[in-house]
BALO-662483 format. One record per residue (C-alpha): x, y, z; residue in one letter. Coordinates in steps of 0.05 Angstrom, whole numbers, plus 32768, in hexadecimal, padded with zeros to 4 digits. Example, Ala and Ser with C-alpha at 12.3 -4.5 7.8 and 13.67 -1.06 7.14 Angstrom:
<torkols>
<torkol c1="80F6" c2="7FA6" c3="809C" residu="A"/>
<torkol c1="8111" c2="7FEB" c3="808F" residu="S"/>
</torkols>
This chain:
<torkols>
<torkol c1="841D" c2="7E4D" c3="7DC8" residu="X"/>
<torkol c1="8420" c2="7E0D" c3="7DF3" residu="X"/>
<torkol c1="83D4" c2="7DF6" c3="7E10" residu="X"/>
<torkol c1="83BB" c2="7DBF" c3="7E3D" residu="X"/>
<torkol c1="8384" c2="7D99" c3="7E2B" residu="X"/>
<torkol c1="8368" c2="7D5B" c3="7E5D" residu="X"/>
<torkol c1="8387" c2="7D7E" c3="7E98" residu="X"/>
<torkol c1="8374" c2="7D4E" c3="7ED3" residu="X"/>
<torkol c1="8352" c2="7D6B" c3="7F0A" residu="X"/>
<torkol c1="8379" c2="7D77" c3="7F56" residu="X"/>
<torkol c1="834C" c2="7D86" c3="7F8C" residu="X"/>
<torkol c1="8373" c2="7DB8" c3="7FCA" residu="X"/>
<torkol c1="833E" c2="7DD0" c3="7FF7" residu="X"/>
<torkol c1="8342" c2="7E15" c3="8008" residu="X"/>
<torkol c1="8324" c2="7E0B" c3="804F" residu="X"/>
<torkol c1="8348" c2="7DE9" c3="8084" residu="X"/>
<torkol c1="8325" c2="7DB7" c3="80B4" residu="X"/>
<torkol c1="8333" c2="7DBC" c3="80F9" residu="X"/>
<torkol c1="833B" c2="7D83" c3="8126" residu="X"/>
<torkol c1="8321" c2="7D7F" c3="8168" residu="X"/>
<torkol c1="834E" c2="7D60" c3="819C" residu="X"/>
<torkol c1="8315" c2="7D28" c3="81A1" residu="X"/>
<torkol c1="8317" c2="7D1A" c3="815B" residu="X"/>
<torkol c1="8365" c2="7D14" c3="815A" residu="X"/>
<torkol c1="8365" c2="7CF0" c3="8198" residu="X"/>
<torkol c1="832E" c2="7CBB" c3="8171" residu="X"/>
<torkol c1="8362" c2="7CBA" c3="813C" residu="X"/>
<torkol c1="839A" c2="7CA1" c3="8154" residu="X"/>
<torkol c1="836D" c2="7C6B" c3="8185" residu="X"/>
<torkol c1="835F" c2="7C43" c3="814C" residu="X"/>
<torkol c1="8383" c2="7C04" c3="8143" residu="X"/>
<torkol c1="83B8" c2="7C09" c3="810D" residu="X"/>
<torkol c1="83DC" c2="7BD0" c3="80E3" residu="X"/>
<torkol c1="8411" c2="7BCC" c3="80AC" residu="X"/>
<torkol c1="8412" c2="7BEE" c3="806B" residu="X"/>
<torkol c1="844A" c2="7BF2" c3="802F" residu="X"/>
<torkol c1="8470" c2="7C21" c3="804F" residu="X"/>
<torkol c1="843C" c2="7C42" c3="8088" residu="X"/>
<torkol c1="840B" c2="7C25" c3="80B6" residu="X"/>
<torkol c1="83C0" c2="7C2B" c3="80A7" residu="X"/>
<torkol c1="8385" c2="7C24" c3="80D8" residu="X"/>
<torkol c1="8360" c2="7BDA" c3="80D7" residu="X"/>
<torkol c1="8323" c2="7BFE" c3="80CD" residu="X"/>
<torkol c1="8313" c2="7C16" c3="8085" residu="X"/>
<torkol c1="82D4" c2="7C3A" c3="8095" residu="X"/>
<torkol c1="82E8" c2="7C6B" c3="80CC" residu="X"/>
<torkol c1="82BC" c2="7C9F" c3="80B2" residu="X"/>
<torkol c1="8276" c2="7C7A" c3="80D0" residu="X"/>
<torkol c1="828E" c2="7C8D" c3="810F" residu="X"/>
<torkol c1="826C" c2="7CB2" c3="8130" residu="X"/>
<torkol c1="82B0" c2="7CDE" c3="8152" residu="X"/>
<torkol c1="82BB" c2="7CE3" c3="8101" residu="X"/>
<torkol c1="826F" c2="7CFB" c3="80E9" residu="X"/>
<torkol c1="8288" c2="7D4E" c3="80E9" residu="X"/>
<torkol c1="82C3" c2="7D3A" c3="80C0" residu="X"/>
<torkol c1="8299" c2="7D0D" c3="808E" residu="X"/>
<torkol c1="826F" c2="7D4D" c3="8082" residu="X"/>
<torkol c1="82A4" c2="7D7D" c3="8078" residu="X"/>
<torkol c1="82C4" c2="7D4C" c3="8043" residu="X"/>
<torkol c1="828F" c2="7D41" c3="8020" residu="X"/>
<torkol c1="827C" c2="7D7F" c3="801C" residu="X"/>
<torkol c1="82BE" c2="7D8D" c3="7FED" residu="X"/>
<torkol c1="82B3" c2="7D52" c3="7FCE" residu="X"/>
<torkol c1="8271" c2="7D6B" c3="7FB6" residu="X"/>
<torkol c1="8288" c2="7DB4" c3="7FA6" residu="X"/>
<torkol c1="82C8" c2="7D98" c3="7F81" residu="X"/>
<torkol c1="8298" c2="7D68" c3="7F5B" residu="X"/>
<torkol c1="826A" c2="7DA0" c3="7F41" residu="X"/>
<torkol c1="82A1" c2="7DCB" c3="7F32" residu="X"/>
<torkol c1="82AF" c2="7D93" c3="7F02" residu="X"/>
<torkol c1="8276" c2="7D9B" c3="7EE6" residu="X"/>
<torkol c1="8246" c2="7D5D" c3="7F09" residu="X"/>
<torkol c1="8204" c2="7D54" c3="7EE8" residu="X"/>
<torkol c1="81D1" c2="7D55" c3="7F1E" residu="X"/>
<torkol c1="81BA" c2="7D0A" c3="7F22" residu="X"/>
<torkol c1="81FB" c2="7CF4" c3="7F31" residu="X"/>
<torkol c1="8217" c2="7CF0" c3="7F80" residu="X"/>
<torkol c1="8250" c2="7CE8" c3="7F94" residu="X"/>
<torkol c1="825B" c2="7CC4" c3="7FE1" residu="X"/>
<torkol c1="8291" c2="7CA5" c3="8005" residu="X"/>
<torkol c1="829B" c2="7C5D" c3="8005" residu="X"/>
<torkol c1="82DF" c2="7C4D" c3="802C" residu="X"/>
<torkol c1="8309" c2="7C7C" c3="805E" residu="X"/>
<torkol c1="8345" c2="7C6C" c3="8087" residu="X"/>
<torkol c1="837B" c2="7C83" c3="80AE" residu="X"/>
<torkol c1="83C7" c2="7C88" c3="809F" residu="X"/>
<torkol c1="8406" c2="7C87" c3="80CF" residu="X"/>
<torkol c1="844A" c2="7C96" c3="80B0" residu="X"/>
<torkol c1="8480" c2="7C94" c3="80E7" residu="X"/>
<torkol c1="84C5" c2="7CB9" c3="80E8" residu="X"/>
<torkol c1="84ED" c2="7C94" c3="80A0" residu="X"/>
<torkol c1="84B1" c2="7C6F" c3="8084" residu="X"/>
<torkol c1="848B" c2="7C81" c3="8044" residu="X"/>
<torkol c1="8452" c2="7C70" c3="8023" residu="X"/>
<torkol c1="8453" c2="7C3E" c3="7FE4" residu="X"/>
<torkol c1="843F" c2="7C54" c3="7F91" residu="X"/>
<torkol c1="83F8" c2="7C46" c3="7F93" residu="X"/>
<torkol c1="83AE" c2="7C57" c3="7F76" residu="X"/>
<torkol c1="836C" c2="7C4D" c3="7F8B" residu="X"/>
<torkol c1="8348" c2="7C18" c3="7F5C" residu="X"/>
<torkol c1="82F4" c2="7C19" c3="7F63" residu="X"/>
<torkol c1="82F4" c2="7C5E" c3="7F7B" residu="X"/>
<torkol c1="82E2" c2="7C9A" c3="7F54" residu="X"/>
<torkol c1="8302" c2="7CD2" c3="7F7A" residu="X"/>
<torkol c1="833A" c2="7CC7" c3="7FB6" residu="X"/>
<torkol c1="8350" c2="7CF7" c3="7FE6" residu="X"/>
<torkol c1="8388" c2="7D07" c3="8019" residu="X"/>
<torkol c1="8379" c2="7D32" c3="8058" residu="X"/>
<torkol c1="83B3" c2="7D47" c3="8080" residu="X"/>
<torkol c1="83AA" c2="7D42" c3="80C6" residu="X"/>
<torkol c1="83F3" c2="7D56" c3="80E9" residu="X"/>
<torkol c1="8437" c2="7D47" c3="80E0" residu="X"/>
<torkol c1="8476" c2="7D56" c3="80C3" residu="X"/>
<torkol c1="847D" c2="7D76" c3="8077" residu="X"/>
<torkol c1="8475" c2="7D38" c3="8047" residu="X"/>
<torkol c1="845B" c2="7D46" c3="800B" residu="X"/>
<torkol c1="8430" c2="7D11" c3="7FDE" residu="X"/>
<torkol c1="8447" c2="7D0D" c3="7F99" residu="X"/>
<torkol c1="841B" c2="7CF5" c3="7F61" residu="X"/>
<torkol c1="8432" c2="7CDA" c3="7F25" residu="X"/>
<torkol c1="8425" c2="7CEA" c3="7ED8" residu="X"/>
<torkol c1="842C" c2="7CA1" c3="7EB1" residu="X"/>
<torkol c1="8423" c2="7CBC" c3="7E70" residu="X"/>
<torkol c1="8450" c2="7CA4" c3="7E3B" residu="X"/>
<torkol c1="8468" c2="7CEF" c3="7E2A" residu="X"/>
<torkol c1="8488" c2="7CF6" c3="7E6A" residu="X"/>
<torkol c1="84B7" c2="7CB7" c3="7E6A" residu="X"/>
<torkol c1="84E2" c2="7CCE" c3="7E3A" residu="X"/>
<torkol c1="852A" c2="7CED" c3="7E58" residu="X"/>
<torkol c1="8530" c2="7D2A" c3="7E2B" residu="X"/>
<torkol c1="8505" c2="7D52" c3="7E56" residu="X"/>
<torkol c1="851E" c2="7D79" c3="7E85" residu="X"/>
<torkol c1="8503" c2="7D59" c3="7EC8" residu="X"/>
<torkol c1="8525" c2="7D85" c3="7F00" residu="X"/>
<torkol c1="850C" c2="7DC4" c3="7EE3" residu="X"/>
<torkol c1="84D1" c2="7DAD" c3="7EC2" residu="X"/>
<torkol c1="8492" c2="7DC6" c3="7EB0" residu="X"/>
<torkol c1="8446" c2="7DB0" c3="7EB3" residu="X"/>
<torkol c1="843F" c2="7D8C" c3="7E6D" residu="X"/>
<torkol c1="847D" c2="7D5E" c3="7E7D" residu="X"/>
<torkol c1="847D" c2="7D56" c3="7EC9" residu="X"/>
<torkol c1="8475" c2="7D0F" c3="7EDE" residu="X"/>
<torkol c1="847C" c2="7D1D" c3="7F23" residu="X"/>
<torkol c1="8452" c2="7D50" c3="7F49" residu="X"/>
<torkol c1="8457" c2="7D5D" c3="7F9A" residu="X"/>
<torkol c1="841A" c2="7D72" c3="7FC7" residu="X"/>
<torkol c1="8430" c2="7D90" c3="800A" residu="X"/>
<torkol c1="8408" c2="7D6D" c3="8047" residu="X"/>
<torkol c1="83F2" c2="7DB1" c3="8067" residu="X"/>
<torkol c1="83C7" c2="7D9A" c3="80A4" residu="X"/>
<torkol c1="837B" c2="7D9E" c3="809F" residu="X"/>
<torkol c1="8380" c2="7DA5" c3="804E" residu="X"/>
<torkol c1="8355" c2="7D71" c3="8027" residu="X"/>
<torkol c1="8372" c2="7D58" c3="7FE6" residu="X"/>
<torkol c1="834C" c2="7D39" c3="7FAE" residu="X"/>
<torkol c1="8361" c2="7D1B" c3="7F71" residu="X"/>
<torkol c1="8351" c2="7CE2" c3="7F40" residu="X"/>
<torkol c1="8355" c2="7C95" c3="7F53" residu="X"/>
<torkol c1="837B" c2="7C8B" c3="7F20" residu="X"/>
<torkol c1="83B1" c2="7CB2" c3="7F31" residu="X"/>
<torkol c1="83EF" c2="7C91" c3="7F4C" residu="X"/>
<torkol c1="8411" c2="7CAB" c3="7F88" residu="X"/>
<torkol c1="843E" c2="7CA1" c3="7FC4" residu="X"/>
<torkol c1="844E" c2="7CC5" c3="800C" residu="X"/>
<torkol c1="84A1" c2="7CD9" c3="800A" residu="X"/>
<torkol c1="84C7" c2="7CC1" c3="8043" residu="X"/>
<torkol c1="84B5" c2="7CE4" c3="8083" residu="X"/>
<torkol c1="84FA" c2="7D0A" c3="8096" residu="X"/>
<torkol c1="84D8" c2="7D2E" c3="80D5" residu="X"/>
<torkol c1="84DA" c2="7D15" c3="811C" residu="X"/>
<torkol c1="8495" c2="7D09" c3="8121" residu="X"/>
<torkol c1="845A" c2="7CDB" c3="8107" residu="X"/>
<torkol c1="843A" c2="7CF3" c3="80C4" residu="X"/>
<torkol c1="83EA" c2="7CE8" c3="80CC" residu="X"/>
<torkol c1="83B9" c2="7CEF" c3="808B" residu="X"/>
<torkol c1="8372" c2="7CD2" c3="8086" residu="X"/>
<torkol c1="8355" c2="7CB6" c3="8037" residu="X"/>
<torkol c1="831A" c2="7CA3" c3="801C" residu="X"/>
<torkol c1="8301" c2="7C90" c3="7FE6" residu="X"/>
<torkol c1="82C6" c2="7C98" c3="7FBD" residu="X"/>
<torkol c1="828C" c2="7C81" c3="7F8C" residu="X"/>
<torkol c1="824C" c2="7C9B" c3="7F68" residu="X"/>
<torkol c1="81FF" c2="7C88" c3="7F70" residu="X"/>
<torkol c1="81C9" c2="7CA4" c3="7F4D" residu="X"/>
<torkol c1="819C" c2="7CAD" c3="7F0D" residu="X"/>
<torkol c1="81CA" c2="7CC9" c3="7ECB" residu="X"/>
<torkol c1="81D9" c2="7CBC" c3="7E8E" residu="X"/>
<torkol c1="81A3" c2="7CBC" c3="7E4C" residu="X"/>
<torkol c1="8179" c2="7C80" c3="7E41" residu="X"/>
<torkol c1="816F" c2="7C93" c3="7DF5" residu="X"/>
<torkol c1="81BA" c2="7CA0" c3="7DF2" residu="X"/>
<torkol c1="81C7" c2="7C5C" c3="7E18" residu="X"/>
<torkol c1="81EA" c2="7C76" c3="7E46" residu="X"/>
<torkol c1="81B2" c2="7C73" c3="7E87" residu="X"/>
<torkol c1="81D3" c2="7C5D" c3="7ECD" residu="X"/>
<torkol c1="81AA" c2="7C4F" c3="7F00" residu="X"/>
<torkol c1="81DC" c2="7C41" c3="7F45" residu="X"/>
<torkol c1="81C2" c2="7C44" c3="7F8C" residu="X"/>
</torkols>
């Protein structure tokens, strides 16, 4: 028998968020600049709008039910700290990255062509070549897809690298992400372990 122990934690929401033409409309008004591969909006915080304030809820209300599911002692809290916009037009991509200072990051789908994300496992057991990698399997994948399905939320480790594959539709591929952090009292002070973050 073959068993998985540290499995890490993928985050698919199983309700869809709905955008309002206003909201999508806000969207794509923002000013946008060059990215590795995409364009990004100039504005990292686009969440503390107010056109955004319904969306903010809705994420972090899966933030918070994804986090407890984890198992999230009850003096920790988990917010959002940055949250952008992406644009990835007709033959672009977007570049092997992570998310460094953030606890959790997330993809949200908002329309466009299929073009999946694909995270990467850089474990040492999956570089070798004698695996099979075309019909692989869970314990040696190194590469894992994530199909942007509009109005999905994805979350997933920082830590985790990944990249957008080439957009091979006619049309522009839109995602928002944000990141996030945690405030609060946790920890043990006998154990010396006590945080203390607002």
């Amino acid at each position: 028998m073959i068993e998985s122990i540290f499995a890490t934690p993928l985050y698919k929401s199983d309700n869809y968020y709905k955008f309002s033409e206003k909201e999508l409309s806000f969207l794509k008004s923002l000013e946008m600049m060059d990215n590795r591969g995409n364009e990004v909006t100039k504005d990292k915080h686009i969440f503390e709008h107010e056109e955004m304030s319904q969306l903010k809820n809705w994420c972090e209300k899966n933030l918070n039910y994804f986090m407890e599911n984890l198992g999230k002692v009850k003096g920790a809290e988990f917010y959002i700290t940055q949250s952008w916009f992406n644009k990835t037009v007709p033959l672009k991509h977007h570049h092997s990255h992570m998310h460094p200072n953030s606890i959790i990051s997330a993809v949200l789908y908002v329309e466009g062509p299929n073009c999946p994300t694909f995270f990467y496992n850089r474990d040492s057991f999956n570089n070798f070549t004698f695996f099979d990698k075309v019909n692989g399997n869970p314990f040696t994948a190194n590469k894992v897809g994530v199909l942007n399905e509009p109005g999905r939320l994805v979350l997933f480790p920082s830590y985790l690298h990944h990249e957008v594959d080439i957009n091979k539709g006619n049309s522009d591929r839109y995602s928002i992400s944000f990141n996030t952090f945690v405030k609060g009292k946790f920890g043990d002070n006998e154990n010396l372990t006590e945080l203390n973050i607002w």
